[in-house]
matplotlib code that plots the C-alpha trace (Angstrom):
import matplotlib.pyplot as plt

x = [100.4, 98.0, 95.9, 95.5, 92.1, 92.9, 93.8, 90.6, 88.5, 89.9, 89.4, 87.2, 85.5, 82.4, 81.8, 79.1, 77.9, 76.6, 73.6, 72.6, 68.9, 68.1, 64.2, 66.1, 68.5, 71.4, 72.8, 72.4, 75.4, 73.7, 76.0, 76.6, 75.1, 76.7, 76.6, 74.1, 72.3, 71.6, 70.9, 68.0, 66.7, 66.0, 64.6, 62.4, 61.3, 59.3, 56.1, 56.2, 57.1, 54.1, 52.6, 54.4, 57.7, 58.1, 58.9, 55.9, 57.2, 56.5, 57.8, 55.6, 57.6, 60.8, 62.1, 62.0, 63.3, 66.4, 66.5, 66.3, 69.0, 71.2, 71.1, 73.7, 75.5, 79.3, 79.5, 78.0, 74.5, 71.2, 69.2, 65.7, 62.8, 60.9, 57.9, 59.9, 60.6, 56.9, 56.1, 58.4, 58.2, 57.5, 59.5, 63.1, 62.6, 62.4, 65.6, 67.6, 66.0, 67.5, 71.0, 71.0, 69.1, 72.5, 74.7, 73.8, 72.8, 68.8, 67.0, 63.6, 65.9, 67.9, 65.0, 63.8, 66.3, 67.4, 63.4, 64.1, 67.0]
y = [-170.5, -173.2, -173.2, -175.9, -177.4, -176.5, -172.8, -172.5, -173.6, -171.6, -168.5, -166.0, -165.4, -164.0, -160.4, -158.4, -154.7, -153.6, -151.6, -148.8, -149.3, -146.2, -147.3, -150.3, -148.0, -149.7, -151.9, -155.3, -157.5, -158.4, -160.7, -162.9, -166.7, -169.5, -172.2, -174.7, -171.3, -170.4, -174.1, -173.5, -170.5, -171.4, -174.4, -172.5, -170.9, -173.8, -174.8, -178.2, -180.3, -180.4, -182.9, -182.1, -182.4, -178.5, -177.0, -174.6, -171.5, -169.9, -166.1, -165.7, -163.9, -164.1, -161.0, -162.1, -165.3, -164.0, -161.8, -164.6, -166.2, -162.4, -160.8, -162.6, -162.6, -161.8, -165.4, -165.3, -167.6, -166.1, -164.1, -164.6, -166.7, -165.9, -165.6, -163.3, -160.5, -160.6, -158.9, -156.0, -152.7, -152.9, -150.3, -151.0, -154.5, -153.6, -151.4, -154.5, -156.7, -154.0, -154.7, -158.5, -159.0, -156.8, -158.0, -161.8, -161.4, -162.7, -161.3, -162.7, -164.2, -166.0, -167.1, -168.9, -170.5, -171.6, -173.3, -175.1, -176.4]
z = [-20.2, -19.9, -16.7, -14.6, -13.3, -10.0, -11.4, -13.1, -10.1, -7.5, -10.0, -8.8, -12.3, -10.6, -11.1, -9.3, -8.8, -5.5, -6.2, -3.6, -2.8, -0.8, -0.1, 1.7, 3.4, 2.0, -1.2, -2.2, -4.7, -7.8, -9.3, -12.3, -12.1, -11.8, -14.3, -12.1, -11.3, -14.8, -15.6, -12.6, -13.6, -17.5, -16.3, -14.1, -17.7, -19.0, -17.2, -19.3, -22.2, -25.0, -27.1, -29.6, -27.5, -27.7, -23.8, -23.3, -21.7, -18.2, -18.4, -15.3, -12.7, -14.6, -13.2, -9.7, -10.7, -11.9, -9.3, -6.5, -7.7, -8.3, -5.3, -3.4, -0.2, 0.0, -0.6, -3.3, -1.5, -3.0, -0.4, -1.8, -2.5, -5.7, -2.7, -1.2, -3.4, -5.0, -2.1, -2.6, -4.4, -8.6, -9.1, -7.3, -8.0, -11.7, -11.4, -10.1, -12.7, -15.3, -14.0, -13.3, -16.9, -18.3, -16.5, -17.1, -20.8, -20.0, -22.9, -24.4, -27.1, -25.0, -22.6, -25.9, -27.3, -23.7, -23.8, -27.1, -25.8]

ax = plt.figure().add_subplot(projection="3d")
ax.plot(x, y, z, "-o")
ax.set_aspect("equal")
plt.show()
């Protein structure tokens, strides 16, 4: 059956895992991004195009910038600044970073080719 354009926009293609953050005294949704949301965060990657026309990367902070735009409402609307979350614990924001960097496919490979593109 082909789908319609309606069909496929009103698809709710989004998964997410709601992670139980006990320090917090609750859970937050981690979810997949978006397309304009991935756009955003690899552009958030590169600090600024070279001389030589090459994008010069910014990892800086790259786990809370995927993380601002992961944890998400139930409507899927972030929660958090990158400011934000720098101010939170190392270690359960690197647990969440884990699972959003998984569950969106963000490795160090990706994060580069995404800057030469």
């Amino acid at each position: 059956m082909l789908l319609s354009k309606e069909q496929i926009l009103n698809a709710n293609d989004r998964k997410f895992e709601d992670v139980a953050v006990p320090e917090w005294g609750g859970s937050v949704r981690i979810a997949e991004m978006s397309g304009i949301a991935r756009n955003e965060f690899e552009m958030s990657l590169i600090k600024e195009i070279g001389a030589d026309g090459i994008p010069v990367q910014d990892l800086s902070n790259i786990s809370n910038k995927l993380l601002a735009v992961c944890i998400v409402d139930e409507d899927f609307k972030p929660l958090f600044t990158v400011e934000e979350l720098s101010n939170k614990n190392n270690h359960i924001l690197n647990r969440l970073y884990e699972i959003a960097e998984k569950m969106n496919a963000v490795s160090q490979g990706s994060v580069e080719s995404a800057a030469k593109n």
